[in-house]
C-alpha positions as CSV (number, residue, x, y, z in Angstrom):
1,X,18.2,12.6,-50.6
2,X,20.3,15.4,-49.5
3,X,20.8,18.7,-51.2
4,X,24.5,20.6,-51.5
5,X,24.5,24.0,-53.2
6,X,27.3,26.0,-53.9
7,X,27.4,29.0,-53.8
8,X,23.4,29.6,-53.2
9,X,21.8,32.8,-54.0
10,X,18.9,33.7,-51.6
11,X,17.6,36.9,-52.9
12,X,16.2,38.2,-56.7
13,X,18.5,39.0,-58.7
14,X,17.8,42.8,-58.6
15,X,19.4,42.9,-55.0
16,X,22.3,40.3,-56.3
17,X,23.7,42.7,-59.5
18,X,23.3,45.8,-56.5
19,X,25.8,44.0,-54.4
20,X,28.1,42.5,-56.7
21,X,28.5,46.1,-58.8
22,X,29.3,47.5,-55.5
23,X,31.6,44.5,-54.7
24,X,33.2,43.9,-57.6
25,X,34.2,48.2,-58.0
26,X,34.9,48.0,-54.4
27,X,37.7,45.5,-54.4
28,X,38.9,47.3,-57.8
29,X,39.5,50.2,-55.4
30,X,36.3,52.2,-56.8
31,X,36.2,55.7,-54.6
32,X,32.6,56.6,-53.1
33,X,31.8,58.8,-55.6
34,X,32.3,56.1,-58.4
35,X,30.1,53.4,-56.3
36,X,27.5,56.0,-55.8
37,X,27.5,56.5,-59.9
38,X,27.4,52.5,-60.4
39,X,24.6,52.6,-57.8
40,X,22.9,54.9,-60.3
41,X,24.0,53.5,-63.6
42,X,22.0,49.8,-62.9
43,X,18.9,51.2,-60.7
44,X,18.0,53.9,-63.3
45,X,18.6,50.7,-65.9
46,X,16.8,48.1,-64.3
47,X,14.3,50.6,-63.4
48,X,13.5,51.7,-66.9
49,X,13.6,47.7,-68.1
50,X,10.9,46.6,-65.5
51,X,8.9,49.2,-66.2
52,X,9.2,48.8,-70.3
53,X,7.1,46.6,-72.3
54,X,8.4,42.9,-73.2
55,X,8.9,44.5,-76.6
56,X,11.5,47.7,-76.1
57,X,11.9,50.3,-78.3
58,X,16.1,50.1,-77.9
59,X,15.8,53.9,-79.2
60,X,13.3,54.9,-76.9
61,X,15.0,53.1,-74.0
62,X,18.3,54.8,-74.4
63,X,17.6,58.2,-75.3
64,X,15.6,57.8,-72.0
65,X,18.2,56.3,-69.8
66,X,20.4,59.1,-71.3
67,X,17.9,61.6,-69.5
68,X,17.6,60.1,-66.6
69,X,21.4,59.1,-65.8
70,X,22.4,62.5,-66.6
71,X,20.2,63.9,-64.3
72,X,20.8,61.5,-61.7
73,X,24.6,61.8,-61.7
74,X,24.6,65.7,-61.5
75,X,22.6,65.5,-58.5
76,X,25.2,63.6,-56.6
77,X,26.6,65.5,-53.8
78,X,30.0,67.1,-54.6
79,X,33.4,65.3,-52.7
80,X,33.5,65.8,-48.9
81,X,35.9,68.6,-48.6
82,X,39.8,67.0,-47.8
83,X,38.5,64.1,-49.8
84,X,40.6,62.8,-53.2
85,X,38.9,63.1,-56.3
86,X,38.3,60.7,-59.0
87,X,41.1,60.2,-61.0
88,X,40.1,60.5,-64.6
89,X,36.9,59.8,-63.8
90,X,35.3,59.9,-67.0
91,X,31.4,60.9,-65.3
92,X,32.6,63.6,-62.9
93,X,30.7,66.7,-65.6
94,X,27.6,64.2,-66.9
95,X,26.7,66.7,-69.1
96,X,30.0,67.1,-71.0
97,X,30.2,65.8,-74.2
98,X,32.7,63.5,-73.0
99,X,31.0,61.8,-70.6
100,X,27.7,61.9,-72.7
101,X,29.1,59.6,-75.2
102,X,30.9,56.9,-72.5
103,X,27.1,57.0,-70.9
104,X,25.6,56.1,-74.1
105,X,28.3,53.3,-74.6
106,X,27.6,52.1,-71.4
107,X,23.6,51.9,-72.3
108,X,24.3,50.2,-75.2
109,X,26.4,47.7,-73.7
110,X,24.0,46.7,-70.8
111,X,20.8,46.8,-72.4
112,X,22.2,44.5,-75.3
113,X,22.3,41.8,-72.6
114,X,19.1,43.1,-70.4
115,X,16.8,43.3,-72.8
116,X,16.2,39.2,-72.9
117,X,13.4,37.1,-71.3
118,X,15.8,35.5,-69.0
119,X,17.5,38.5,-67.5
120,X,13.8,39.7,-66.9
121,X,12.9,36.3,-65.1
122,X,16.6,36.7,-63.3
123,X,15.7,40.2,-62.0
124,X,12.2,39.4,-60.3
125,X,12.4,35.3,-59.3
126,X,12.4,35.3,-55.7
127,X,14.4,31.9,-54.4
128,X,12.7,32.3,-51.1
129,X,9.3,30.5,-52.0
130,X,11.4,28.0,-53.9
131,X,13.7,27.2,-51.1
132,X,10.8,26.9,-48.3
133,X,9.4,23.5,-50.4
134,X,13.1,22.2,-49.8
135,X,12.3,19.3,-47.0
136,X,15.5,17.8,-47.6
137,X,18.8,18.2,-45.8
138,X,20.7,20.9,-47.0
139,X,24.1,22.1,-47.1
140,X,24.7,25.6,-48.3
141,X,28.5,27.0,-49.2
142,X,29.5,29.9,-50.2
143,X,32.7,32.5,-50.0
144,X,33.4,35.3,-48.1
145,X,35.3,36.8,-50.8
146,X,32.3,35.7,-53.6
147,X,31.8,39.5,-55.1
148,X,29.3,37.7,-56.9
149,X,27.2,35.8,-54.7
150,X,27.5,37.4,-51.6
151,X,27.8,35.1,-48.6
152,X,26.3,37.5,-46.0
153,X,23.1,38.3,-48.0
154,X,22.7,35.0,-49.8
155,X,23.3,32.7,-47.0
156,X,20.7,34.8,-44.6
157,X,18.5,34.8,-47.0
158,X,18.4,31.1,-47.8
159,X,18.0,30.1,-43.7
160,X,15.3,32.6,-43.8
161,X,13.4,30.4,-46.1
162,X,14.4,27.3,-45.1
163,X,13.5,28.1,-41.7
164,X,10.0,29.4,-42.9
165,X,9.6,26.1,-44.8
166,X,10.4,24.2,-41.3
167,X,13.3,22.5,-43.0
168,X,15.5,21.4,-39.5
169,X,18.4,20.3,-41.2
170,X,20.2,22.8,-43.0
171,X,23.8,23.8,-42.4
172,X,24.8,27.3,-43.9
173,X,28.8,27.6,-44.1
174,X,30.8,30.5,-45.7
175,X,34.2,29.4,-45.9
176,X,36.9,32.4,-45.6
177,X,39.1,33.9,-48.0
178,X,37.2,31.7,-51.2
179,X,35.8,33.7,-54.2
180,X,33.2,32.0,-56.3
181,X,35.0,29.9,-58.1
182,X,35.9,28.6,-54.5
183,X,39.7,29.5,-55.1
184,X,41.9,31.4,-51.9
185,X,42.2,34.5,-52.4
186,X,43.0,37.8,-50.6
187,X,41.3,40.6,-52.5
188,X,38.1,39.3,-54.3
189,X,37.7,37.3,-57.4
190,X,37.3,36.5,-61.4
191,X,36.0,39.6,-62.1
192,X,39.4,41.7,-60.2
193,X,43.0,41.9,-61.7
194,X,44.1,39.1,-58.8
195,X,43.0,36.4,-62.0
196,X,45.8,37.4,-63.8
197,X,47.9,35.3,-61.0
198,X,49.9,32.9,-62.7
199,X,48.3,30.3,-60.2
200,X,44.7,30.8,-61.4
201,X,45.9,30.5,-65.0
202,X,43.7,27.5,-65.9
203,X,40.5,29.6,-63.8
204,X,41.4,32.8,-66.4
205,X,41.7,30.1,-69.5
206,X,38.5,29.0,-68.8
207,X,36.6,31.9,-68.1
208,X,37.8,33.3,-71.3
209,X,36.4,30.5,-73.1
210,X,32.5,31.3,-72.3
């Protein structure tokens, strides 16, 4: 019996949507300031969720993310001087009305698909213990341009546990220039304007379809 995964996740899926959003904005050519205010956006969300009852008061919840996001995002430290600012950045003034209203659209948007039992589970299982009962040989593949599953993280992380385990025969490989889908690539992914290539045509198709 011998075990191929691909790609493998080796860490909860807190840490996996952290590096992703940072990923994903990154290769969309996000400035700092804007991955700083992602950084923000899903900690103060995930932090309010796991800290909520399994029953949440969707009212409750926002008007309380509201609070805390606006707070949070003034706080940021102001542009290092020389630097270029956000273009149209629509959560430069968190306060304003303006970007009071995006923020609440963007609450409403995420906790409509956080607030399940499975995206609970996803945000807490740990794959670690799971992966150290693996006595099997395992293969593990993933991309170095996954901004999903992250090969660096993920594939540490599952040799980690496999090691702990005291599981000889694994063989960890990140393959260059592959996305998740496993398709060459040279910016990122499914999730970045390089899928509207007329060569991952059938990849976008599909995608569209789920």
């Amino acid at each position: 019996v011998q075990t191929c995964a691909l790609p493998i996740s080796g860490v909860n899926g807190e840490q996996i949507l952290y590096s992703q959003g940072q990923k994903i904005l990154a290769a969309e050519g996000g400035d700092q300031t804007q991955l700083q205010q992602q950084r923000i956006l899903q900690e103060t969300l995930i932090e309010l969720l796991k800290s909520s009852p399994e029953k949440v008061d969707r009212k409750i919840f926002a008007q309380q993310a509201l609070e805390r996001l606006t707070a949070r995002l003034a706080a940021l430290k102001a542009p290092q001087p020389g630097s270029e600012p956000s273009s149209g950045n629509p959560l430069a003034q968190p306060q304003s009305e303006a970007s009071q209203t995006v923020l609440k659209q963007l609450i409403a948007a995420n906790l409509g698909s956080m607030d399940t039992p499975w995206f609970r589970f996803f945000l807490t299982h740990e794959p670690g213990p799971v992966l150290e009962q693996v006595k099997c040989p395992v293969l593990a593949i993933n991309g170095s341009k996954d901004t999903q599953v992250i090969a660096e993280l993920n594939l540490k992380a599952v040799g980690k546990a496999l090691a702990a385990g005291g599981n000889p025969q694994a063989k960890l490989v990140e393959l260059p220039d592959l996305n998740h889908l496993f398709q060459h690539c040279q910016r990122s992914e499914e999730h970045t304007s390089e899928l509207q290539s007329p060569c991952n045509l059938v990849c976008r198709l599909l995608l569209e379809k789920k």
